[in-house]
C-alpha angles and dihedrals in degrees: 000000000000120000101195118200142196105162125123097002126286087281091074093049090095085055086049101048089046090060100041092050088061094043100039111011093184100053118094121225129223140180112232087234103057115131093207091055115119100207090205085068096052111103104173139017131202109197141155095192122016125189102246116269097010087101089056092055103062096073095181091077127131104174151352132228124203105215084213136048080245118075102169101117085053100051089041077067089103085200087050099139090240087194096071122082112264106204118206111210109233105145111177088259084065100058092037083049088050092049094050094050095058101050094064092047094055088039084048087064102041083053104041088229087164092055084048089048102054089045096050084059096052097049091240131145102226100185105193143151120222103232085215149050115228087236092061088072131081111226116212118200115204106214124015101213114131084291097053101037091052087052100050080048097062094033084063101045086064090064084258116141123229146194124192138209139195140159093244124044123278143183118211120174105253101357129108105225132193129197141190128009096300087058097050097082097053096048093047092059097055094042098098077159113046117207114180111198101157126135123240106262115141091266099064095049110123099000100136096067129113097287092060096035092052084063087060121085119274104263101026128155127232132215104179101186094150116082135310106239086060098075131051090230085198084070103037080055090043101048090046089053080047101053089239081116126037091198151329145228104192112179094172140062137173103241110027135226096060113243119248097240102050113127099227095071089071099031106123090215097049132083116205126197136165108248097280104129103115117002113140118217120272086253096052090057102046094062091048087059103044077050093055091039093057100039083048090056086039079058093234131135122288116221122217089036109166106238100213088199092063098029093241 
């Protein structure tokens, strides 16, 4: 059976080949760009960005597996063969790596690390006191899939309090949550601390943006680790001039890369990083997959499937 790849340019399928040797040694590896590919023979694909309808013309295939937790350039694919299963990857390293990296998000703004840093590059002693503990804010996370529920864990486990919010109802062990549109309103006032961990559906487009930072209170920091296209960066810049925000993490952009002139690389509220909250290494995922692979020819149930009805 034929894995077919386009992830991380062919420059990373060595690197490809190498894992899922080791995670499936009887699975061949191909790039998505091979002349010599029959795309009959290809039975599954693991891709970040397919060309629209190349999916639809390898008719052998059994699945599909997103490289990412996001899977929105694949589904924007209008020939995408919605009867296959779409496989988000989530293996458990993503959501600890998620975690992780929110917690130092929310602990870089209790700390002002982006006023140390720029000071730091400009040789300067910049003596200060932070007028808070981390564990004096409530932290809202915003969507309690595996991403968000391992985040509001190990937020937890650093004395830090935490609210949560999704759009259907859910029950986390000693944490106040709040769900749907009647729900938002409510969460937003107690997030002193805003995590945004949606997923990219065309509700959450834009959402980001002033009306939902003007719920928050005044002052409020702002860690946006779902998708680009969810937040209006020109009011996330202008509530922070404002004092709205305090201050910003901000892992994802729409597009990326980011563009040079973009004044968030140089706003001294804003911390800027290259959407590298949560990707698992190559060999992490290529045992998730193998994993998935196998459960799928033993016919059983496949975990992380994109539902097209709900968008995630």
């Amino acid at each position: 059976m034929i894995l077919v790849v386009k992830s991380g340019g062919e420059a990373a399928l060595p690197e490809w080949q190498d894992c899922f040797a080791k995670a499936a040694p009887g699975l061949e590896l191909r790039w998505w760009d091979d002349p010599s590919l029959d795309p009959a023979r290809v039975g599954y694909a693991l891709v970040w960005d397919p060309e629209p309808g190349r999916l639809a013309r390898m008719t052998g295939l059994r699945a599909i597996f997103g490289s990412g937790a996001g899977v929105d350039l694949i589904t924007a694919d209008p020939l995408l063969p919605r009867h296959l299963p779409l496989v988000r990857c989530v293996p458990p390293e993503a959501t600890q790596r998620m975690g992780e990296f929110v917690c130092w998000a929310v602990l870089s703004l209790a700390k002002d690390a982006r006023r140390m840093a720029m000071a730091q590059a400009r040789r300067e002693w910049d003596y200060f006191e932070a007028p808070f503990a981390a564990s004096a804010r409530t932290v809202g996370v915003m969507g309690l899939g595996a991403m968000g529920m391992r985040s509001v864990e190990m937020l937890r486990g650093l004395s830090i309090p935490v609210v949560g919010w999704s759009r259907t109802p859910k029950a986390l062990p000693g944490v106040e949550t709040f769900a749907g549109a009647d729900g938002l309103p409510a969460f937003l006032a107690r997030s002193e601390v805003l995590v945004c961990l949606l997923p990219a559906t065309p509700e959450t487009k834009g959402i980001v943006a002033a009306p939902l930072l003007s719920r928050l209170p005044r002052g409020a920091g702002l860690v946006q680790v779902g998708r680009g296209v969810q937040q209006v960066l020109p009011d996330i810049i202008a509530a922070l001039d404002e004092g709205r925000l305090s201050a910003a993490v901000i892992d994802v952009f729409e597009p990326e890369p980011l563009s040079p002139d973009s004044p968030a690389w140089t706003h001294p509220r804003l911390t800027v990083t290259p959407h590298v909250a949560s990707l698992p290494s190559r060999m992490e995922r290529a045992r998730y997959v193998a994993g998935c692979i196998a459960r799928l020819e033993r016919g059983e149930a496949l975990p992380n499937l994109y539902d097209h009805a709900r968008g995630y």
